[in-house]
Backbone as XML, in Angstrom:
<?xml version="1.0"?>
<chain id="A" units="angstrom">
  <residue number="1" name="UNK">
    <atom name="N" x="0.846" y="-1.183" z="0.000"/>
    <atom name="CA" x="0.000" y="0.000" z="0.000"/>
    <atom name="C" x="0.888" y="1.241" z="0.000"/>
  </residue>
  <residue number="2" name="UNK">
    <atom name="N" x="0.246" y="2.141" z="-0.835"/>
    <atom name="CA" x="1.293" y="3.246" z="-0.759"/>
    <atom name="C" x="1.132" y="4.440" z="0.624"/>
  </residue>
  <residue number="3" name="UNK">
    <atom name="N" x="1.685" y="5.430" z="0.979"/>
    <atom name="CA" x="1.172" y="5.635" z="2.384"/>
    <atom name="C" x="-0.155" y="6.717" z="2.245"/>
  </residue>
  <residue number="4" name="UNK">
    <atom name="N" x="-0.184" y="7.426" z="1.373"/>
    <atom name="CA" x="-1.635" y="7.905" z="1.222"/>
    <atom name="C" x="-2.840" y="7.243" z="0.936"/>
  </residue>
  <residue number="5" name="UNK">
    <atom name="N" x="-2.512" y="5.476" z="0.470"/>
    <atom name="CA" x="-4.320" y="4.579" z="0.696"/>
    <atom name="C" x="-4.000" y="4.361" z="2.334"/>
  </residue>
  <residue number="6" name="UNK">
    <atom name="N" x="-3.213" y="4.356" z="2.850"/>
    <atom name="CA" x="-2.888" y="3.710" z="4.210"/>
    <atom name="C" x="-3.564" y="4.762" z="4.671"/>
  </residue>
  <residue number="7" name="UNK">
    <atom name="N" x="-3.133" y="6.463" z="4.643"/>
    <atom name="CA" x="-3.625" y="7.285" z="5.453"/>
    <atom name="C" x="-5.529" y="7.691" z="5.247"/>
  </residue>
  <residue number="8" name="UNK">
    <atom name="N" x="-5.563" y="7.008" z="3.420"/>
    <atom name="CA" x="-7.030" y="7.034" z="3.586"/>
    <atom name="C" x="-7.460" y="6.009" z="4.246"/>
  </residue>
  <residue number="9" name="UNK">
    <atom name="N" x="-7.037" y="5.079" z="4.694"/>
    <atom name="CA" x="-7.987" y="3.643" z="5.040"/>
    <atom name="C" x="-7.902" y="3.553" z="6.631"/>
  </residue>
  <residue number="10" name="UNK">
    <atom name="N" x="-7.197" y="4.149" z="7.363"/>
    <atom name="CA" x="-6.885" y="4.867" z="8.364"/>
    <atom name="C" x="-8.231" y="5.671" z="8.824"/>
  </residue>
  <residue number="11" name="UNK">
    <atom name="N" x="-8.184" y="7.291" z="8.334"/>
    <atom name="CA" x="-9.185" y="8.046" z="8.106"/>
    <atom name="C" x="-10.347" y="7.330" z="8.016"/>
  </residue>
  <residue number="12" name="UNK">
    <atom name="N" x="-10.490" y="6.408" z="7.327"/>
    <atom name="CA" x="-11.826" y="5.715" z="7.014"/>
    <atom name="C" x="-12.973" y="5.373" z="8.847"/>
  </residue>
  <residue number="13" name="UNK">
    <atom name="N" x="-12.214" y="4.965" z="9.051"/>
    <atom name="CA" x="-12.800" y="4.128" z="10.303"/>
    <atom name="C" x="-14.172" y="5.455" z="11.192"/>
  </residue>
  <residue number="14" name="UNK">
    <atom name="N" x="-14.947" y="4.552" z="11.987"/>
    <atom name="CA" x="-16.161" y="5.803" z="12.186"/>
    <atom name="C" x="-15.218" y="6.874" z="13.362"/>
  </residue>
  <residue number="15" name="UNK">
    <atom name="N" x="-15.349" y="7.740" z="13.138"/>
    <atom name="CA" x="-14.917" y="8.464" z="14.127"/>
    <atom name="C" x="-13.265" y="8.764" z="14.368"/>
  </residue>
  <residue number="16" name="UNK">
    <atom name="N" x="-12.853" y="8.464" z="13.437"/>
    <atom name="CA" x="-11.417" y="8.041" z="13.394"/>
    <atom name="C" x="-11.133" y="9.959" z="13.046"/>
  </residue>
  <residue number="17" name="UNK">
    <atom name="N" x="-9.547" y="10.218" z="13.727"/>
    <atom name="CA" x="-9.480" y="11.217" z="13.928"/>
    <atom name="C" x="-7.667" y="11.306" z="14.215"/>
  </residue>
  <residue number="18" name="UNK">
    <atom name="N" x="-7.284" y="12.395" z="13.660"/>
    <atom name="CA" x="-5.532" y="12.442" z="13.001"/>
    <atom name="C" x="-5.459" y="13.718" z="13.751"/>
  </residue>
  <residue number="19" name="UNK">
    <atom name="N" x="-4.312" y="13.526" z="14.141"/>
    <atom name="CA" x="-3.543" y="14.577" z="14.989"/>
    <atom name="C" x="-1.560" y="14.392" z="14.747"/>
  </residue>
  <residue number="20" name="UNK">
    <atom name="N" x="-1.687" y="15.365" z="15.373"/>
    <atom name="CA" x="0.661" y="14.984" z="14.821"/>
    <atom name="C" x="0.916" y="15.974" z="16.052"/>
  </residue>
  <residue number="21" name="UNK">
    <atom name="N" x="0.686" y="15.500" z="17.368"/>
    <atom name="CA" x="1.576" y="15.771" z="18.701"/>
    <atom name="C" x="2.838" y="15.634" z="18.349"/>
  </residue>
  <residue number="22" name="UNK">
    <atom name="N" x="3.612" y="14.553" z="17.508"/>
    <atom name="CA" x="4.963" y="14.056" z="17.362"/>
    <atom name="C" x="5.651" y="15.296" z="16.567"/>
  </residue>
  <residue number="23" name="UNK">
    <atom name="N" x="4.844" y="16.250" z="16.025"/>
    <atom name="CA" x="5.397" y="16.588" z="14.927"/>
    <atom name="C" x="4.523" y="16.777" z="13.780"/>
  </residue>
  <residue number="24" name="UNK">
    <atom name="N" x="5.404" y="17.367" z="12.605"/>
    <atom name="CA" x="4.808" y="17.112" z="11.042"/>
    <atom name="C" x="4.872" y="15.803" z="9.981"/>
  </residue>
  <residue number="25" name="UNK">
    <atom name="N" x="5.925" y="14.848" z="10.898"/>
    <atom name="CA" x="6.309" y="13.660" z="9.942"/>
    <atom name="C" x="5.244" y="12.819" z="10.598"/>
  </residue>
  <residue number="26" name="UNK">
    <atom name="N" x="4.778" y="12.750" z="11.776"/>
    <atom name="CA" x="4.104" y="11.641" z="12.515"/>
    <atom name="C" x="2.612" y="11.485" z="12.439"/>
  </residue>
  <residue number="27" name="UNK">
    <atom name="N" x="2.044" y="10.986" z="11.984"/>
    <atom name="CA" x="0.266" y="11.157" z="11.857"/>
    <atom name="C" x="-0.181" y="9.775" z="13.242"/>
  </residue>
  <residue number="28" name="UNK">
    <atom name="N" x="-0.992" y="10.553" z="13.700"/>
    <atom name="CA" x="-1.502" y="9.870" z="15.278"/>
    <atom name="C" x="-3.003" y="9.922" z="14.837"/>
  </residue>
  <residue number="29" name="UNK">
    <atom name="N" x="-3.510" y="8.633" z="14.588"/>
    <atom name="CA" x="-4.872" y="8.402" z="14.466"/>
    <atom name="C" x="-5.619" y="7.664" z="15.694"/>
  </residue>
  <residue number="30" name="UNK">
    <atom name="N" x="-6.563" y="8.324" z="15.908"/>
    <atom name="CA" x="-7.233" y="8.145" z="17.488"/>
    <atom name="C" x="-8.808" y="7.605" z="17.512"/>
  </residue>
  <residue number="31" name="UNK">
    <atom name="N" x="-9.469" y="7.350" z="18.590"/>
    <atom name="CA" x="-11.032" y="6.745" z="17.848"/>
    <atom name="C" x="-10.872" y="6.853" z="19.673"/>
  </residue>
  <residue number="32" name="UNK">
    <atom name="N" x="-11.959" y="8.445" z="19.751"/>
    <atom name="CA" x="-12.635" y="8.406" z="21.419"/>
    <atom name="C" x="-11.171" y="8.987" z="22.107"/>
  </residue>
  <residue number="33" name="UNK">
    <atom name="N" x="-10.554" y="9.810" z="21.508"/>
    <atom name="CA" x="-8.975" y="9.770" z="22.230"/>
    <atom name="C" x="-8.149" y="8.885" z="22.522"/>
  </residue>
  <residue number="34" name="UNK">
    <atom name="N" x="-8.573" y="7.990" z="22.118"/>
    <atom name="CA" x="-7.466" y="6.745" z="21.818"/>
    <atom name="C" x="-6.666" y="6.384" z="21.020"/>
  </residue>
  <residue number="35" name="UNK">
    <atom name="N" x="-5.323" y="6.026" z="21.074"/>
    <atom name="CA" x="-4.319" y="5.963" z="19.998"/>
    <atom name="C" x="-4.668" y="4.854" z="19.009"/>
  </residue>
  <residue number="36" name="UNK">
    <atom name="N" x="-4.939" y="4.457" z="18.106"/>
    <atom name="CA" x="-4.901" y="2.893" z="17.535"/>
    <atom name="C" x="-3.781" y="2.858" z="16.213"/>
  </residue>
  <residue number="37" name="UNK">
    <atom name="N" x="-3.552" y="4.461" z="15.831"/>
    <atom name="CA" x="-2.292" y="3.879" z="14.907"/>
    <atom name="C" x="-1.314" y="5.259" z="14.945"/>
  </residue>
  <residue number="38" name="UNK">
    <atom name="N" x="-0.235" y="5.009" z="14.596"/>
    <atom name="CA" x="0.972" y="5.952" z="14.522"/>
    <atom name="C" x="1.852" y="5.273" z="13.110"/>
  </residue>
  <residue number="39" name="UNK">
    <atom name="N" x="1.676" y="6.780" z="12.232"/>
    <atom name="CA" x="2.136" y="6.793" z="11.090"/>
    <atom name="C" x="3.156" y="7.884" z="10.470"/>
  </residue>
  <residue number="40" name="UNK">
    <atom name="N" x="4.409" y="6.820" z="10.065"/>
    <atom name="CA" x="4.952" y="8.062" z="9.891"/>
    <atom name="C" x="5.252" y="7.725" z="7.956"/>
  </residue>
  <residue number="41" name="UNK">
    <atom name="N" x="4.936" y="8.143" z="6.910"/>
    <atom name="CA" x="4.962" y="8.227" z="5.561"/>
    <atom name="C" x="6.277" y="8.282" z="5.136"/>
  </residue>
  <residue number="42" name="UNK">
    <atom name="N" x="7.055" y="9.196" z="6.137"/>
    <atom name="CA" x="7.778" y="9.918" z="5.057"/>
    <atom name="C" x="9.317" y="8.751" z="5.328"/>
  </residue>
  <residue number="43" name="UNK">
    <atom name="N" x="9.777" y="9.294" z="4.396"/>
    <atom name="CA" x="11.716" y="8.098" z="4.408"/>
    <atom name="C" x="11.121" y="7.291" z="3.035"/>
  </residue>
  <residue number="44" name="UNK">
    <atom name="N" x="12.699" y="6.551" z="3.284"/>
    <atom name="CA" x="13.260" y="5.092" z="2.151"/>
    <atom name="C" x="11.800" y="4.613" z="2.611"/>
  </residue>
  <residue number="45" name="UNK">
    <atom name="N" x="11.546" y="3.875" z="3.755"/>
    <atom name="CA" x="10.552" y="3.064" z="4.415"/>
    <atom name="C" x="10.083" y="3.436" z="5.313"/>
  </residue>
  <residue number="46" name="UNK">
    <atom name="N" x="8.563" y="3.998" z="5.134"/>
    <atom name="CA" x="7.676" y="4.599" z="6.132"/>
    <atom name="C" x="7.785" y="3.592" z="6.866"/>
  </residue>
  <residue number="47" name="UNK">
    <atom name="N" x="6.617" y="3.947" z="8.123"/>
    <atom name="CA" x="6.447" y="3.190" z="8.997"/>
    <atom name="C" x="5.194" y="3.254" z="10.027"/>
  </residue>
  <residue number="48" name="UNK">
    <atom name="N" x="4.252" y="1.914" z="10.445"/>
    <atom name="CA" x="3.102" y="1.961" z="10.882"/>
    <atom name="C" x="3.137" y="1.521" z="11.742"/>
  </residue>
  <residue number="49" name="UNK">
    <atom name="N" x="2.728" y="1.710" z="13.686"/>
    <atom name="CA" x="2.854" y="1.304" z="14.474"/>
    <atom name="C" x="1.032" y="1.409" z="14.924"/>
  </residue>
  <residue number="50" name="UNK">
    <atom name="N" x="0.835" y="-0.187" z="15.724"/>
    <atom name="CA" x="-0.323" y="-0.934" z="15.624"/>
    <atom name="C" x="-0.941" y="-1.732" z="16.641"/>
  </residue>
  <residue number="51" name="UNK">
    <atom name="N" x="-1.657" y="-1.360" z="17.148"/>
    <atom name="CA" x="-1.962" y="-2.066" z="18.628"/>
    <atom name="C" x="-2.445" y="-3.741" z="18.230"/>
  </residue>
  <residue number="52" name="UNK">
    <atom name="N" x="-1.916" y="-4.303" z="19.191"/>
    <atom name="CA" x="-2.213" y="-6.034" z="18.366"/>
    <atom name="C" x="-2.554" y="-6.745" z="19.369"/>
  </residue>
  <residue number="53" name="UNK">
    <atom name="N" x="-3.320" y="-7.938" z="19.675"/>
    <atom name="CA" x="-3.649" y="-8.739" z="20.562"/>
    <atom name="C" x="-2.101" y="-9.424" z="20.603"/>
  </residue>
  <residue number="54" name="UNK">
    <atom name="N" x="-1.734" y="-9.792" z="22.193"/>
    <atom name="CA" x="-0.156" y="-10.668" z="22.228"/>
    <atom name="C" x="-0.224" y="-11.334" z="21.284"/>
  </residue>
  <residue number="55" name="UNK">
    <atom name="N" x="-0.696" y="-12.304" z="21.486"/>
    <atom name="CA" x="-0.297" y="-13.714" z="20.661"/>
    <atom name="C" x="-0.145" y="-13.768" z="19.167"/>
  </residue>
  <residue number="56" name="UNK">
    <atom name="N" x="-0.888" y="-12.431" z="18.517"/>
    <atom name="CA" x="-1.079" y="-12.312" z="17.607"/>
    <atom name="C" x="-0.080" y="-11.532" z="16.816"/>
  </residue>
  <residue number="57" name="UNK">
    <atom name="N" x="0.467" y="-10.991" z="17.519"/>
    <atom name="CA" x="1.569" y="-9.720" z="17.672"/>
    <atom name="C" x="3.072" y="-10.776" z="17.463"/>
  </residue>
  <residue number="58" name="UNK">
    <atom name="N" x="2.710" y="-11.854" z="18.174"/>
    <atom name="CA" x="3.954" y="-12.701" z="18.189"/>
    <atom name="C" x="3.847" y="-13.511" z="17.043"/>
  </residue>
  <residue number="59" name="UNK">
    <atom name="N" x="3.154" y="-13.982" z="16.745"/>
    <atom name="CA" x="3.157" y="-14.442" z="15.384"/>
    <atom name="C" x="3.624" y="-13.671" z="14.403"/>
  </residue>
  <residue number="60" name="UNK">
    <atom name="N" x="2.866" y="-12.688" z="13.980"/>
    <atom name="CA" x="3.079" y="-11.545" z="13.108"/>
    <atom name="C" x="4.726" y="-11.194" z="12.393"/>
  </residue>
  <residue number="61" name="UNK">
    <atom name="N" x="5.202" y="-10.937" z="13.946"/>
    <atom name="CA" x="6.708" y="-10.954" z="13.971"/>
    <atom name="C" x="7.462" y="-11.831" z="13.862"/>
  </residue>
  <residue number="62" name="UNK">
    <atom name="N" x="6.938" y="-13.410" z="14.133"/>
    <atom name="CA" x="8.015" y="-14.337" z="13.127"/>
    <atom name="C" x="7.473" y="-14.121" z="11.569"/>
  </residue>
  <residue number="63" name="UNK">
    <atom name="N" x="6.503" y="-13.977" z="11.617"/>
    <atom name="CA" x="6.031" y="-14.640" z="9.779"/>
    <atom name="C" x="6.643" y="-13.445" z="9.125"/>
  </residue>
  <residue number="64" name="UNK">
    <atom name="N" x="6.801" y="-12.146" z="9.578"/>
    <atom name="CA" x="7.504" y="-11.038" z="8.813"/>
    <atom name="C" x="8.400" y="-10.193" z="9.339"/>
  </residue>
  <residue number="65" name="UNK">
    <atom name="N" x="9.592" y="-10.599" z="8.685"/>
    <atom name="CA" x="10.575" y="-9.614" z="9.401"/>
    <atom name="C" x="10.501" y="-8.062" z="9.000"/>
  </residue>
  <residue number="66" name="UNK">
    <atom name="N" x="9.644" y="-7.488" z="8.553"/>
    <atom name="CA" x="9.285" y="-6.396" z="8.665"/>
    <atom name="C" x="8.406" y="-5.931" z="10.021"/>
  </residue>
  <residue number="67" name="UNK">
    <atom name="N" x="7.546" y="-6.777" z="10.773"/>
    <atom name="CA" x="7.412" y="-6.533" z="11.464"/>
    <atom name="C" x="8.055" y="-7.011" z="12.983"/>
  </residue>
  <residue number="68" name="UNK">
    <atom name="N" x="8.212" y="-5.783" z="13.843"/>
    <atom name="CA" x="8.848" y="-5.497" z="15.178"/>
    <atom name="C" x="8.279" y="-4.894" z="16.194"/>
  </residue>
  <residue number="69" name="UNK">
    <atom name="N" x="8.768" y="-5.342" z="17.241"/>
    <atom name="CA" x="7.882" y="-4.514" z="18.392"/>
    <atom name="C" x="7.802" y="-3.183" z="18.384"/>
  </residue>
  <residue number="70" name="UNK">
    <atom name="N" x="6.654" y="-2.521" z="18.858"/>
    <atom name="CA" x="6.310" y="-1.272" z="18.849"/>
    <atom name="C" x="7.624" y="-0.447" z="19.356"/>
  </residue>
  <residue number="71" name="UNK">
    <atom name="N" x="8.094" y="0.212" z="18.595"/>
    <atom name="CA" x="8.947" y="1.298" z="18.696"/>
    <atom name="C" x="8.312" y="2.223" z="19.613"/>
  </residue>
  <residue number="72" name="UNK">
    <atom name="N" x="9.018" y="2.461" z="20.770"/>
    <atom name="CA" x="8.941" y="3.443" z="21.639"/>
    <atom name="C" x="7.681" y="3.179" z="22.164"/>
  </residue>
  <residue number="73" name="UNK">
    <atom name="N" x="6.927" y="1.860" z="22.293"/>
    <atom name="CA" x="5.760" y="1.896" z="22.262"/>
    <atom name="C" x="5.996" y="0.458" z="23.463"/>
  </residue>
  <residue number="74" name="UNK">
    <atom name="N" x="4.435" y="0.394" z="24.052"/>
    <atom name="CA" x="4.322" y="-1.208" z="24.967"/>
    <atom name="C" x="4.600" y="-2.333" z="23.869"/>
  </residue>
  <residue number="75" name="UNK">
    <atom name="N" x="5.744" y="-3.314" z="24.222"/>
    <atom name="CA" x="5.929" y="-4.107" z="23.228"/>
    <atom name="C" x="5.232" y="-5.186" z="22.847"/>
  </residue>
  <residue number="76" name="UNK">
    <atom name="N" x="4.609" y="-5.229" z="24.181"/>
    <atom name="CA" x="3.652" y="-6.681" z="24.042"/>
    <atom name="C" x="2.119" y="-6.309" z="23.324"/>
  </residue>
  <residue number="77" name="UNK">
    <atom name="N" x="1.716" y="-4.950" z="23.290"/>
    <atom name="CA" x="0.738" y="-5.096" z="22.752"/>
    <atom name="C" x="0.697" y="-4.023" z="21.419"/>
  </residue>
  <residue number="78" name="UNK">
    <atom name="N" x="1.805" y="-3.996" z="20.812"/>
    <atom name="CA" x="1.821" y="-2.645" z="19.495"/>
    <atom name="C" x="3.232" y="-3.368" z="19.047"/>
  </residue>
  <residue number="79" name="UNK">
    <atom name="N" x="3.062" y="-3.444" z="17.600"/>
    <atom name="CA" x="3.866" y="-3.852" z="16.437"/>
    <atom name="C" x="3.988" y="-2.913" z="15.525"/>
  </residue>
  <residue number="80" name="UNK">
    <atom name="N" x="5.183" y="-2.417" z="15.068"/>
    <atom name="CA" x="5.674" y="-1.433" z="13.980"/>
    <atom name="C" x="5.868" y="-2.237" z="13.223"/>
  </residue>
  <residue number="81" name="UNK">
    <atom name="N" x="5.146" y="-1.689" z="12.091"/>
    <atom name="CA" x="5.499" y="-2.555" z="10.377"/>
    <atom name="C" x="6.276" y="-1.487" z="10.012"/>
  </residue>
  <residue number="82" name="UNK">
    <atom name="N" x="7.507" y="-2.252" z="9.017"/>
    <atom name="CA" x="8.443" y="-1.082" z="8.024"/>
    <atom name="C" x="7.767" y="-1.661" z="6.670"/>
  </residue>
  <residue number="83" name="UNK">
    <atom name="N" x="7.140" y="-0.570" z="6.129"/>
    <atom name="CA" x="6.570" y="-0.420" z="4.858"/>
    <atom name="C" x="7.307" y="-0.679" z="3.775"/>
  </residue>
  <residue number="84" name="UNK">
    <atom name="N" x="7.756" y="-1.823" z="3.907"/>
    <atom name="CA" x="9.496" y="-1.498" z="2.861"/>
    <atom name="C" x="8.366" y="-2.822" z="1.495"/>
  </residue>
  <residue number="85" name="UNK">
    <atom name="N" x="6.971" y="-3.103" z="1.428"/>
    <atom name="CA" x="6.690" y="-4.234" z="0.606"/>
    <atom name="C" x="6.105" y="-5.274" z="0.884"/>
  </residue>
  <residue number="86" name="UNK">
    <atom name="N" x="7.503" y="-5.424" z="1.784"/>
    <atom name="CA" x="7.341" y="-7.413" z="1.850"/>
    <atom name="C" x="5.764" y="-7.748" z="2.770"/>
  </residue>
  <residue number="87" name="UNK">
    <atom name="N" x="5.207" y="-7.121" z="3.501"/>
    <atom name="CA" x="3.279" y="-7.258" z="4.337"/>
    <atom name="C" x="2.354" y="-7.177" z="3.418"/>
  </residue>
  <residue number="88" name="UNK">
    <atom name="N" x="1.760" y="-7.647" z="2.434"/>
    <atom name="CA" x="1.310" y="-8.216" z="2.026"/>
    <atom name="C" x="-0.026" y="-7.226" z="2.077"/>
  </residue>
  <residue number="89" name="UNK">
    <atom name="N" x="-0.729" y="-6.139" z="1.148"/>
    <atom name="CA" x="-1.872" y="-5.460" z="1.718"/>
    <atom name="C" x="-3.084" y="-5.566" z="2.084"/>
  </residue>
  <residue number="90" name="UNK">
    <atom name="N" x="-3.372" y="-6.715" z="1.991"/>
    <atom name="CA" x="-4.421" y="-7.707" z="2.488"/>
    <atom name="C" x="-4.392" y="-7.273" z="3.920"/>
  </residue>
  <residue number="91" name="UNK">
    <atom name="N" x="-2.839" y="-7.573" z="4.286"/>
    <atom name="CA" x="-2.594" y="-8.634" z="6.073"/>
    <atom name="C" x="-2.654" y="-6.919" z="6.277"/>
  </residue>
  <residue number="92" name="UNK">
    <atom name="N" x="-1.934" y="-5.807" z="5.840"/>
    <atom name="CA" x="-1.400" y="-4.512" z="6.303"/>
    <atom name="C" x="-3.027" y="-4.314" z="6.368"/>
  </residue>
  <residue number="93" name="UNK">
    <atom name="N" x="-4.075" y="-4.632" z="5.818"/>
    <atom name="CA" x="-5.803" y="-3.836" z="6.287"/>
    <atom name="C" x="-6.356" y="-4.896" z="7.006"/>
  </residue>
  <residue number="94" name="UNK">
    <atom name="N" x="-5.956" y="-5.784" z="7.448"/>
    <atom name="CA" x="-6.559" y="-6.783" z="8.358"/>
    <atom name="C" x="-5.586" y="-6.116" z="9.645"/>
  </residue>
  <residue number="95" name="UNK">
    <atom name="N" x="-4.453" y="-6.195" z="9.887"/>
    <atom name="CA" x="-4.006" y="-5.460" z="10.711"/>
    <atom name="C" x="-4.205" y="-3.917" z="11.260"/>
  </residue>
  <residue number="96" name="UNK">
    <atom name="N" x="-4.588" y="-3.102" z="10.704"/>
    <atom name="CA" x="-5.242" y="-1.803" z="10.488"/>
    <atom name="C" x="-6.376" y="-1.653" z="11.362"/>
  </residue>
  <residue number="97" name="UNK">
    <atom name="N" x="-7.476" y="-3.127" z="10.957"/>
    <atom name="CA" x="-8.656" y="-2.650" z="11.632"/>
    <atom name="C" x="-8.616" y="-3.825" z="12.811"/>
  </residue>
  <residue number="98" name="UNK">
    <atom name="N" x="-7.782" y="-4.239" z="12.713"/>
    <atom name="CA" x="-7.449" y="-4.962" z="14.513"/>
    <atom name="C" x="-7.374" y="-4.401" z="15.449"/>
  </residue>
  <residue number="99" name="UNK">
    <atom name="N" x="-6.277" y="-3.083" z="14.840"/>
    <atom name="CA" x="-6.436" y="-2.514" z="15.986"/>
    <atom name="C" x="-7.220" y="-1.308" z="16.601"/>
  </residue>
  <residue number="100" name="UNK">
    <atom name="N" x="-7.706" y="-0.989" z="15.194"/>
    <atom name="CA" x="-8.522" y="0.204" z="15.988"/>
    <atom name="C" x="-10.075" y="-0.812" z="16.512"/>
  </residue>
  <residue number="101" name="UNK">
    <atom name="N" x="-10.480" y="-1.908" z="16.079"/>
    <atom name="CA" x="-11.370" y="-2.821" z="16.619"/>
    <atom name="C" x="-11.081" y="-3.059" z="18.121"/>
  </residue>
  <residue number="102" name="UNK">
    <atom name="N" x="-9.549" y="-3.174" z="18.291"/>
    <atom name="CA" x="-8.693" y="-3.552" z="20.098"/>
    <atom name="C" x="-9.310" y="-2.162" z="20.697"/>
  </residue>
  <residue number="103" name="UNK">
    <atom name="N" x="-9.173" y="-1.072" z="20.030"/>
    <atom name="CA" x="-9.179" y="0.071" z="20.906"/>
    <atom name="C" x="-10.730" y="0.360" z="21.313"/>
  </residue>
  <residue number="104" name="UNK">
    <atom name="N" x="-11.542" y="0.179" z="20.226"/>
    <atom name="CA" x="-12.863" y="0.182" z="20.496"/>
    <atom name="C" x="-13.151" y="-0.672" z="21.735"/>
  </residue>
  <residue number="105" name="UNK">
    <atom name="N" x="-13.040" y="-2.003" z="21.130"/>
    <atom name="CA" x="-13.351" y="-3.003" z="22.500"/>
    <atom name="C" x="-12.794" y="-2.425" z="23.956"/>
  </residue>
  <residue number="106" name="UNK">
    <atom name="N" x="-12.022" y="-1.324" z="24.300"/>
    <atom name="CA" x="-11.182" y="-0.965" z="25.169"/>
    <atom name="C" x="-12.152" y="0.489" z="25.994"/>
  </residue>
  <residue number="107" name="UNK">
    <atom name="N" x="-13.196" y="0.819" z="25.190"/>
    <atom name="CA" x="-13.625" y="2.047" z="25.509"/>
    <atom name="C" x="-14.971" y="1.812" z="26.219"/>
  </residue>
  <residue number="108" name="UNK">
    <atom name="N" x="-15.714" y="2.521" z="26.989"/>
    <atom name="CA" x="-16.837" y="2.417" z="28.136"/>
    <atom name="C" x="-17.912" y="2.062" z="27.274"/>
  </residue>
  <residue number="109" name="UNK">
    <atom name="N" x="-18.559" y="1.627" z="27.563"/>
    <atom name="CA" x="-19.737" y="0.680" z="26.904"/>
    <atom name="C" x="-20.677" y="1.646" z="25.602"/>
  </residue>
  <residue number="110" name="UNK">
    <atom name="N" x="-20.746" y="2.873" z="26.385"/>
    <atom name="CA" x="-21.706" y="4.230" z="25.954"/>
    <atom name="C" x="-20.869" y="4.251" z="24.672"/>
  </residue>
  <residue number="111" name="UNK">
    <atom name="N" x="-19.420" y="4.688" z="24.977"/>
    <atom name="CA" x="-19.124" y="5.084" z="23.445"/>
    <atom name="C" x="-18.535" y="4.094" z="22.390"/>
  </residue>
  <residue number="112" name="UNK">
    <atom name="N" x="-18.803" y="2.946" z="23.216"/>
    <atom name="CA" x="-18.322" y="1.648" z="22.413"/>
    <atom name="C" x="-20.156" y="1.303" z="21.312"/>
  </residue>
  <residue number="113" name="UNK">
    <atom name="N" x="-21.085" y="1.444" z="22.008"/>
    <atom name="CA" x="-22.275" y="1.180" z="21.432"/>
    <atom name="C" x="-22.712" y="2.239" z="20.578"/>
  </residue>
  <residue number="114" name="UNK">
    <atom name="N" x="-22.056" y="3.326" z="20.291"/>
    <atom name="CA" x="-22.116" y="4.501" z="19.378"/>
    <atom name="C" x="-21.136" y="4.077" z="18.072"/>
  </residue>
  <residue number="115" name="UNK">
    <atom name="N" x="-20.450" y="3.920" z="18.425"/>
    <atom name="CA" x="-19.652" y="3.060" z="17.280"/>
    <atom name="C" x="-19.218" y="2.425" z="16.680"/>
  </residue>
  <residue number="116" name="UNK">
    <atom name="N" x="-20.179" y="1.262" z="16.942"/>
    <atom name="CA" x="-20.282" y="0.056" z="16.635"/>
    <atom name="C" x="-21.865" y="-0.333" z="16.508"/>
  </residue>
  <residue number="117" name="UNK">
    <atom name="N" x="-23.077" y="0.149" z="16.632"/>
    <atom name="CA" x="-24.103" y="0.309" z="16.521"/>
    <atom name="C" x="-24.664" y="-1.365" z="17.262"/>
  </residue>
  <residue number="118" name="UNK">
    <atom name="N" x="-23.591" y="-1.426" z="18.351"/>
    <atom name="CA" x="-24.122" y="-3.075" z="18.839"/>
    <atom name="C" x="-25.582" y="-2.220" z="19.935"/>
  </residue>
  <residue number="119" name="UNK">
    <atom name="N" x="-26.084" y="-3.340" z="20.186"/>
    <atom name="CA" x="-27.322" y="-3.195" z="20.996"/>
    <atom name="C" x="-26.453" y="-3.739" z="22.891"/>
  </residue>
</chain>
């Protein structure tokens, strides 16, 4: 994916919402004030950092050595992909909405049932 479908498919999500605390290189996408992705576009090889269930997170990182523990981030539950190709854009939008799905599941019932239209 190139990093502007990433930053649209990103954007996409309900309520999904971009900020750059880090800076101008860093795009911080949030859902309820919550972090669920950190993007940075620019370089040789951008780079996407991703909140992940453990186990899943550990897998991830043998099957692709592009992906690594969250840079500067909790390692056990956020994985940085280096955009360098080799993730596959399938797995890079199945991963995408994992985690902003983790972050949802993470938020008080009220604004979890607003955005997710569960009963």
């Amino acid at each position: 994916m190139r990093p502007e479908e990433i930053a649209v498919f990103l954007s996409a999500f309900r309520d999904a919402s971009e900020e750059q605390p880090f800076g101008p290189s860093v795009d911080v996408y949030k859902v309820a004030g919550k972090m669920f992705a950190i993007f940075s576009p620019e370089g040789p090889h951008p780079s996407l950092s991703l909140k992940c269930e453990p186990s899943w997170a550990a897998e991830l990182r043998a099957r692709y050595t592009a992906v690594v523990p969250g840079y500067h981030l909790n390692k056990l539950h956020w994985n940085t992909i280096v955009l360098d190709g080799t993730v596959p854009d399938r797995q890079l939008r199945l991963m995408m909405t994992h985690s902003y799905d983790r972050v949802v599941s993470g938020l008080p019932k009220s604004v979890r049932v607003r955005l997710t239209d569960e009963e």
